[in-house]
C-alpha positions in Angstrom: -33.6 -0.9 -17.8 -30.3 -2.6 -19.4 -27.7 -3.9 -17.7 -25.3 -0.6 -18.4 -28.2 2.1 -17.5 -28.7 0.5 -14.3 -24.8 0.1 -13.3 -24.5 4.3 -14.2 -27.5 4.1 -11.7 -25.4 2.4 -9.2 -22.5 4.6 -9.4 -24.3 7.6 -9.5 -25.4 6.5 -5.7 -22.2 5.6 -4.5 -20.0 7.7 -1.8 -16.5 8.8 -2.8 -15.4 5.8 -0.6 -17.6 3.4 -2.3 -16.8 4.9 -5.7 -12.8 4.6 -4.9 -13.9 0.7 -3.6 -15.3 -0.5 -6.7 -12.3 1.0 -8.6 -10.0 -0.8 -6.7 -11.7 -4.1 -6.7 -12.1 -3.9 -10.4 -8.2 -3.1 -10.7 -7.2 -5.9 -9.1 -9.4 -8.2 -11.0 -6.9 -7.3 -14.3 -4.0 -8.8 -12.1 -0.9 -7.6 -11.7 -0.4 -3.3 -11.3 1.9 -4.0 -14.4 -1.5 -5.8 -16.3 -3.5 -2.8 -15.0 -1.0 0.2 -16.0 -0.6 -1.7 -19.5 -4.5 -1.7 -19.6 -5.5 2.2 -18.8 -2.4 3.5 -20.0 -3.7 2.5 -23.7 -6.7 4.8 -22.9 -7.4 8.3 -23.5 -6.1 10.9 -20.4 -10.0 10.8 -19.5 -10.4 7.3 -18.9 -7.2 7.2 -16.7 -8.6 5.8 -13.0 -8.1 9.4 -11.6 -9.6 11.3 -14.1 -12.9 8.5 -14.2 -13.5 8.7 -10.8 -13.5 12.5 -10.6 -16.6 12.0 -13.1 -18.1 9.4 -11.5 -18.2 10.9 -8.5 -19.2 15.0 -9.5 -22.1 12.8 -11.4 -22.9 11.1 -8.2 -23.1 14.7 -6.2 -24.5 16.3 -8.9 -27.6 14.0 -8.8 -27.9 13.7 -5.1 -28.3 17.5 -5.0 -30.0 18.2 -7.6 -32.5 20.8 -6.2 -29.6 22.5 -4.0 -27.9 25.7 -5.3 -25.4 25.6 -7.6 -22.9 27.2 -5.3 -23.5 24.3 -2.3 -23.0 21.4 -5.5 -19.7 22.4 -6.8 -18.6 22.9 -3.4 -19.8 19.0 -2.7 -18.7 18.0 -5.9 -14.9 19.5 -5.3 -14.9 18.2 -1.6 -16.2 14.8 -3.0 -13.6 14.9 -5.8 -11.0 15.3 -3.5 -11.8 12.4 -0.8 -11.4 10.8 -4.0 -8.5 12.0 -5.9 -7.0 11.0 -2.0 -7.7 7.7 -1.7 -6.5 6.6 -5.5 -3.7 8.2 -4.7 -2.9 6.1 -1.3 -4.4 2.9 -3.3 -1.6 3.5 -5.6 1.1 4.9 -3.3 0.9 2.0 -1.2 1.3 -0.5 -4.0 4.2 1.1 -5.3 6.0 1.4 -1.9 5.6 -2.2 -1.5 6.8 -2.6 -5.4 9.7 -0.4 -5.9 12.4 -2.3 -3.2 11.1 -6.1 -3.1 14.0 -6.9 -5.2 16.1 -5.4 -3.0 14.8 -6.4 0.5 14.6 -10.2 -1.0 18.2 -10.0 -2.2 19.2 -9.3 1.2 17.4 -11.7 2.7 18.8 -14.3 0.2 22.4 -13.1 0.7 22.1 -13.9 4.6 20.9 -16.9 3.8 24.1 -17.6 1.7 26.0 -16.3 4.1 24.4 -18.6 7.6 24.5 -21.7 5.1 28.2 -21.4 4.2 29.6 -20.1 7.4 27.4 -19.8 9.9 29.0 -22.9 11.3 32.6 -21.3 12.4 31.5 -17.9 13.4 32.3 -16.6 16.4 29.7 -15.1 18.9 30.4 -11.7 18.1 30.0 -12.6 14.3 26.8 -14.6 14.8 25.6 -11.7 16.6 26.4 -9.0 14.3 24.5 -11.1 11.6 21.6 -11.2 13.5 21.3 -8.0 13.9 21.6 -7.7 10.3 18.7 -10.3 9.6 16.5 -8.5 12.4 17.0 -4.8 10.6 16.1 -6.6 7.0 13.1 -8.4 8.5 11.8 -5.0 10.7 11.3 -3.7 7.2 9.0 -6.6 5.6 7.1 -6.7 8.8 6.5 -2.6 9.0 6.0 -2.7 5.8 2.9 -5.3 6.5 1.4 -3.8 9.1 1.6 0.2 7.3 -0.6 -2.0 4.4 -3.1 -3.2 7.1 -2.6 0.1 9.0 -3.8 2.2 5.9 -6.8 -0.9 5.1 -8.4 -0.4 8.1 -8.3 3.5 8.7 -8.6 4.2 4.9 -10.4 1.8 2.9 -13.1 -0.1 5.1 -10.4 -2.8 6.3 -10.8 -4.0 2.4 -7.6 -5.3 0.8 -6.1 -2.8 -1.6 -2.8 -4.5 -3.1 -2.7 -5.6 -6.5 -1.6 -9.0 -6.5 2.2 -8.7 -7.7 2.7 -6.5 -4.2 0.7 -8.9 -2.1 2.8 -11.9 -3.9 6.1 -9.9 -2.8 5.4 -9.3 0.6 3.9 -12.8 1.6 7.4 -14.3 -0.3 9.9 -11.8 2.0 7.9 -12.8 5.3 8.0 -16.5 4.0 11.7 -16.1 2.7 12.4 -13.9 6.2 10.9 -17.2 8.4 13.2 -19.5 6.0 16.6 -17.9 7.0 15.5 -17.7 11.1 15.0 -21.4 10.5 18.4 -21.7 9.1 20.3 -20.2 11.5 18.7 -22.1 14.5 19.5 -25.3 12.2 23.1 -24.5 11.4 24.2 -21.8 14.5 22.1 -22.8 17.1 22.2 -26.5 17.0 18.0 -26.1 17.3 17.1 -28.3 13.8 12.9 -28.4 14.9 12.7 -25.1 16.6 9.7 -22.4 15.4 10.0 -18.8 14.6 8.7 -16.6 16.6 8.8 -13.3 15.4 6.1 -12.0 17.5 8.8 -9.9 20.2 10.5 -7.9 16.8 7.0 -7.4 15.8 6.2 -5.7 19.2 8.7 -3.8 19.1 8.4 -2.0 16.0 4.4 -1.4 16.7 5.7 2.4 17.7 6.8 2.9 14.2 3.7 1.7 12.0 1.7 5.1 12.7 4.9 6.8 11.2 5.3 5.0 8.6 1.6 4.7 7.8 0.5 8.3 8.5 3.9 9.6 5.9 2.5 7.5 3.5 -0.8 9.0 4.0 0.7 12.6 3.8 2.0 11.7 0.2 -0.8 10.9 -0.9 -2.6 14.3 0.6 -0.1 16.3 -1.0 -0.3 14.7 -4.1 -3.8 15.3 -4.2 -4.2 18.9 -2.9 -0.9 19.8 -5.7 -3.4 18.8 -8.0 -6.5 20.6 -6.5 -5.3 23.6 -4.9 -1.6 23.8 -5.8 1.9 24.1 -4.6 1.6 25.9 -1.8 -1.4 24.0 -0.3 0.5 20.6 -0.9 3.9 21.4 0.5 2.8 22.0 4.5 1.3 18.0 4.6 4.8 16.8 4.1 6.9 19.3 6.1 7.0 17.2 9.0 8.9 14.7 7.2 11.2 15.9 5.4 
């Protein structure tokens, strides 16, 4: 058996789960999401990653249940293409939400930074305080935004990592960036040069929102699919909570 007849064997035996898996970890081995859109999107619509692993996985049903009824198949196949269709989806929504605003959430990171380094020094209380406050709201995001990504990990995908590696790069430089400008202020503000960040208590804090945030996130991604599958009408219901 060659070495491509026995890897369509493979696939043919995975689970939707273990199909979406393999997708994913072959994605990220092209890089950034930018090098992987600039690869697929010089395919043919068939060999886009949602289109493939609707294939891959009907072939896998197909020959698991190969002496059941036709009927009972294409009703595994559809249910199987589905579970899917979802969890590309989410594999791309979440990579996207990280994506789309990291130029903004590091901007205002780097403007308090500015702003604690250049006149931290002869603010009053209530002026240190209201920056704070400002630098805890801009921080809550990175850190929400870090725990929705092992939120969805876990409950979706096995616990397996599913950023490409621009998004991972972006978060992991607003935490480090985030942990910088704490630093600074106990430097310049505080008068406390060697002190360590502790960002555990804001982190605490915001656990009550992570389901939210994780579970909306998760709701796009059903809609998306069952637009696709079923329709308007199906799609619209998953997000009506949050709108």
């Amino acid at each position: 058996m060659t070495t491509h007849n026995r890897l369509i064997k493979i696939q043919a035996s995975l689970t939707p789960k273990q199909a979406v898996l393999l997708l994913i970890s072959e994605a990220q081995k092209t890089g950034s999401s930018q090098e992987y859109a600039s690869t697929w999107l010089k395919l043919p619509l068939a060999e886009f990653p949602r289109s493939r692993i609707n294939r891959q996985v009907a072939i896998a049903v197909r020959t698991a249940m190969k002496d059941q009824s036709r009927e009972l198949v294409e009703k595994a196949v559809r249910a199987a293409a589905m579970e899917a269709d979802f969890l590309m989806v989410l594999f791309f929504a979440i990579n996207e939400a990280i994506l789309n605003d990291t130029e903004c959430r590091q901007l205002r990171l780097q403007l308090l930074q500015e702003q604690v380094l250049h006149r931290g020094e002869s603010w009053t209380d209530s002026e240190g305080k209201h920056w704070v406050g400002r630098l805890l709201l801009a921080m809550a995001e990175v850190l929400v935004l870090r725990a929705v990504v092992e939120w969805i990990e876990r409950e979706h995908f096995c616990g397996n990592q599913v950023l490409f590696s621009d998004a991972a790069h972006a978060l992991e430089e607003e935490f480090r960036l985030g942990h910088e400008v704490f630093a600074t202020y106990d430097r310049v503000v505080a008068g406390c040069p060697n002190s360590s960040v502790d960002l555990g208590p804001v982190s605490d804090r915001l656990k009550p929102l992570i389901p939210f945030r994780a579970s909306r996130l998760v709701a796009k991604a059903k809609s998306d699919m069952l637009r696709e599958f079923t329709g308007h009408e199906a799609a619209v219901p998953v997000m009506r909570r949050y709108f």
